[in-house]
N, C-alpha and C positions, 0 to 999 in steps of 0.2 A: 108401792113403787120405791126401791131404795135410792139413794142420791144421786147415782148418777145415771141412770132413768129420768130423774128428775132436771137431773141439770141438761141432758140433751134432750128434752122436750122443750125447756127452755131455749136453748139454741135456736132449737126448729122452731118454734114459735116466734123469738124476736127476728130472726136471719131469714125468715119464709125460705127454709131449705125443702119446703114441703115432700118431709120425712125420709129429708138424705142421712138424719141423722141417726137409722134406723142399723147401715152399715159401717157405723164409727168404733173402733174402739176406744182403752186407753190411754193406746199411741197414733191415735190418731191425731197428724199433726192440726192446730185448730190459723191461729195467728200467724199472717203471710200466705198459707196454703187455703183459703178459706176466701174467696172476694169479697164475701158479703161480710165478712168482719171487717169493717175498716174502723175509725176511730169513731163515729157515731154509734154504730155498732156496740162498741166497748161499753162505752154512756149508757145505753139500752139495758145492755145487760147485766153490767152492773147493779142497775134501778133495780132489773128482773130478779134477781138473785138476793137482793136486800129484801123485796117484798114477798116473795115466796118463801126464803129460809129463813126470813124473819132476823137479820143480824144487818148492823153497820160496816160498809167497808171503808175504812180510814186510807186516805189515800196514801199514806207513807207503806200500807200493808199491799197495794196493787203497783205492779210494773209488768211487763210485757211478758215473764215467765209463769207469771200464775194463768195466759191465757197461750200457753206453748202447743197445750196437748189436750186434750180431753181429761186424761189422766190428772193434771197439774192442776185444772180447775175445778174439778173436784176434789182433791186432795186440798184446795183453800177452803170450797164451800163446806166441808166434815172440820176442816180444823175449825172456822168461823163457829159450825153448827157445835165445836166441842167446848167452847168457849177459851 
């Protein structure tokens, strides 16, 4: 499973989009266009992505554009994962 496989399993797992996120892409917009993301959500997934990718997210490194797009949130979780 490459990362972002990874990260929209996650999605669909914390969001129970039960496997909407099967037709998402890149530019799939996620934050705002998404109900089930609201700000608890965020908190979830965050946890999610620390405990699966195994990294810290520093909250100065998270704001509302790392969760814009599908694309944009993986592109955090591979820089996180690149150190």
């Amino acid at each position: 499973m490459n990362t972002q496989q990874e990260v929209l399993a996650l999605l669909d797992e914390i969001l129970s989009l039960k496997g909407r996120t099967a037709t998402f892409a890149t530019d799939t917009l996620l934050l705002g266009a998404i109900p089930e993301l609201d700000s608890m959500a965020v908190v979830a997934l965050i946890t999610g992505m620390e405990e699966r990718f195994g990294f810290i997210a520093e909250d100065d490194e998270i704001d509302g554009s790392v969760f814009a797009t599908v694309g944009s949130l993986v592109d955090f979780v591979a820089a996180k994962q690149a150190g």
